[in-house]
N, C-alpha and C positions, 0 to 999 in steps of 0.2 A: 504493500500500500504506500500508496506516496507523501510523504513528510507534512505532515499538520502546519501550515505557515502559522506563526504569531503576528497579531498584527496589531501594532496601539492605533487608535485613531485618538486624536484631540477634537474636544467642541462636539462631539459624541451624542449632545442632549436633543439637537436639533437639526434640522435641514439636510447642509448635504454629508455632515457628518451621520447624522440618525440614519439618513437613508441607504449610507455606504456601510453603516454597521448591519445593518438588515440582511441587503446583498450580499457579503461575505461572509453572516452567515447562513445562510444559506447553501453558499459554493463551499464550504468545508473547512473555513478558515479558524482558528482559535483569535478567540478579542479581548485586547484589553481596553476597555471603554473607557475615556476620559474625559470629566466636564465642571462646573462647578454646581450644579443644579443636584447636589445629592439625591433627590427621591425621584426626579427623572430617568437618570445616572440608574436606581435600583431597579424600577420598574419595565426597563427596556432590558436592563441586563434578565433579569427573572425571565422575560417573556423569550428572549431568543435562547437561553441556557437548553431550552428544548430541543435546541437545532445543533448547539456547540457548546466547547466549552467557552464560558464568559469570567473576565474578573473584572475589577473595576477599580479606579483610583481617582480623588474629588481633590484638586487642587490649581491653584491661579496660578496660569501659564507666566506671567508677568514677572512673580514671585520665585525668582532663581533659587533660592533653599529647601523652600519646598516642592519645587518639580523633582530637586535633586534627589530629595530625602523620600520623595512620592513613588519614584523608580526604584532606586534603592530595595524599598520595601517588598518589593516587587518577591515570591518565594522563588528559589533557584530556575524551578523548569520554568516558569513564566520570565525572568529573565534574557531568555535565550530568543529576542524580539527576533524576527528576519525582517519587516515590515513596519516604515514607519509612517503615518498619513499626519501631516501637519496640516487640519482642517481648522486649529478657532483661529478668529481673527474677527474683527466691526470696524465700522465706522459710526463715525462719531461728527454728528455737523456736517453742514453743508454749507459753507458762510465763505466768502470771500476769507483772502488770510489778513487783510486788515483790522476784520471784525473778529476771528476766530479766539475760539476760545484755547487756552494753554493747555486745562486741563483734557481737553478734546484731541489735542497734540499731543500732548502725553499718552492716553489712553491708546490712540492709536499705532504710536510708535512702539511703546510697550509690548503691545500684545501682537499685532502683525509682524513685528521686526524683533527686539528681545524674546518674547516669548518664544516661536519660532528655532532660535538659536538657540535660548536654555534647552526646551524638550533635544533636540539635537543632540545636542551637546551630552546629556544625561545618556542616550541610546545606542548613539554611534561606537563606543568603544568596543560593544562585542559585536558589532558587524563587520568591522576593523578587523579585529581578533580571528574571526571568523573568514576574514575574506570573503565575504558576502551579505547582500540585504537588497532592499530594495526603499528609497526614499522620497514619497510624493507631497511637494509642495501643493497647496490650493491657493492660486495668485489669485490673478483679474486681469479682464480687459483693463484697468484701471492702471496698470504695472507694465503696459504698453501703449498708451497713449495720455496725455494729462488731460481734464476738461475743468472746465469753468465751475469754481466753487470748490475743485474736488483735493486741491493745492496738498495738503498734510495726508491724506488717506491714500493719493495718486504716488505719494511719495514715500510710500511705503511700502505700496506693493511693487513699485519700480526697483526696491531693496530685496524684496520677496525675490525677485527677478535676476537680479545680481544674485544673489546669498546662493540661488540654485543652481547659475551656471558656474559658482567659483565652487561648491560642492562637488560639481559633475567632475570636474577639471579636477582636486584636493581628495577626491575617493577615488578616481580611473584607476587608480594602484590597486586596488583592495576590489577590484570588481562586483563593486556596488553601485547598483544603476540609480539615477539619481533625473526626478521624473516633475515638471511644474505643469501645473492643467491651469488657463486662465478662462476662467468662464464670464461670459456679459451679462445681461439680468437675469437674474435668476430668483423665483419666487420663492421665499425663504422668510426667516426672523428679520433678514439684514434691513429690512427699509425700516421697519418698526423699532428697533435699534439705533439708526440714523437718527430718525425723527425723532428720537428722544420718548417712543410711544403714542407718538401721533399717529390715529390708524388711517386718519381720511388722508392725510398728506403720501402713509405709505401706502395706500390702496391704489394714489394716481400715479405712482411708479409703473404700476402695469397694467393700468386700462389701457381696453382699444389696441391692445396685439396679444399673441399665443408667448407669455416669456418661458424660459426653461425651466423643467423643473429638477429638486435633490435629484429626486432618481437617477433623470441625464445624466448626471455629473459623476454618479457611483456606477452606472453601467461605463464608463468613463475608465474609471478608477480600475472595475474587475477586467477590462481590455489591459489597460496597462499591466493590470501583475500577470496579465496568463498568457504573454508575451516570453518563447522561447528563449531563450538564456543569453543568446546571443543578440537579443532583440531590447533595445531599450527606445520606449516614447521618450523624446527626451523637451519639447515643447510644443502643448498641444492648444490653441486656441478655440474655446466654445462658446458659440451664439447663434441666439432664435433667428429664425430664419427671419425674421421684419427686424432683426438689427446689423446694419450694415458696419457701423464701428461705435468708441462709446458714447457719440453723441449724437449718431443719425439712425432715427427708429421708425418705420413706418406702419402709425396706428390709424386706426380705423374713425 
């Protein structure tokens, strides 16, 4: 029988993390489910535990001691990650950078950029060790083109973007594939998030076209791991068909 992959996912409680946690398991993967949202965090693990094995660890990606010590804890066989999926990440405002807020800058840069690198940073050593793994970033269109407003969050995933191809370049030795999906709107938490919980402002993000949904993004994700050995996706751009780049959308 063929080797159980382990697979952490981050941001796990929701969207395109929940829905990539579904799908793999499903395909046979073992998960370590990652989120701050504890009793979501338990509830989705309980529910897939039928299909795989699940574990789970609740801690802020931002907070470098504790992703350390979160892994860490991790029991020996569960240690032995092959697969890493760096899914959380927000945005925060939508304001010109005149008006912006600092702690919006912060929030952003923390979790999409810091975070990112701590989870990393905790995981990599036994794929190193191992001489193998596999490691997907979740950018954005946002991290390949800048738009209007989007100044501190555009700029972060532009790092996302950078971070993955000096990764791809800094593991080729250790033949660990090293994988970034940039997706354009995508129906999710993320606008609700933005808006600070405004739902009428995040609802008009996707009236009036078909946007992508998690799913897309996790049947995405299972193409990318079940990609022969010699085969790495290494930048893959995804958008709804009525979006032409990230500022030109044709709604109805």
């Amino acid at each position: 029988m063929a080797h159980q992959r382990i697979v952490l996912i981050t941001g796990a409680t929701s969207g395109i993390g929940e829905a990539t946690a579904r799908l793999l398991a499903a395909n046979n993967f073992k998960l370590i489910l990652c989120g701050r949202r504890k009793e979501r965090l338990q509830t989705l693990a309980e529910e897939l535990k039928t299909q795989t094995e699940v574990t789970t660890l609740s801690f802020e990606v931002r907070n470098q001691k504790e992703v350390a010590a979160s892994i860490e804890s991790l029991p020996p066989a569960w240690k032995q990650i092959d697969v890493l999926i760096n899914n959380a990440g927000n945005a925060h405002g939508l304001d010109p950078i005149q008006t912006g807020s600092v702690d919006d800058w912060d929030a952003m840069m923390d979790i999409n950029v810091k975070g990112l690198l701590y989870v990393t940073k905790a995981v990599m050593p036994v794929m190193v060790q191992r001489n193998a793994g596999h490691i997907i970033n979740i950018g954005s269109i946002a991290g390949k083109e800048v738009y209007g407003n989007g100044n501190v969050y555009c700029a972060s995933k532009f790092a996302v973007d950078a971070l993955t191809k000096g990764m791809r370049i800094d593991l080729n030795a250790h033949s660990i594939k090293v994988t970034a999906i940039h997706p354009g709107l995508v129906e999710t938490e993320f606008s609700l998030v933005r808006f600070k919980g405004d739902e009428e402002r995040s609802k008009n993000v996707y009236k009036g076209f078909e946007p992508l949904q998690a799913n897309d993004i996790a049947d995405l994700i299972l193409f990318a791991l079940t990609r022969p050995p010699h085969v790495v996706i290494a930048d893959l751009v995804v958008l709804p068909t009525a979006q032409a780049s990230a500022t030109v959308v044709r709604r109805n």
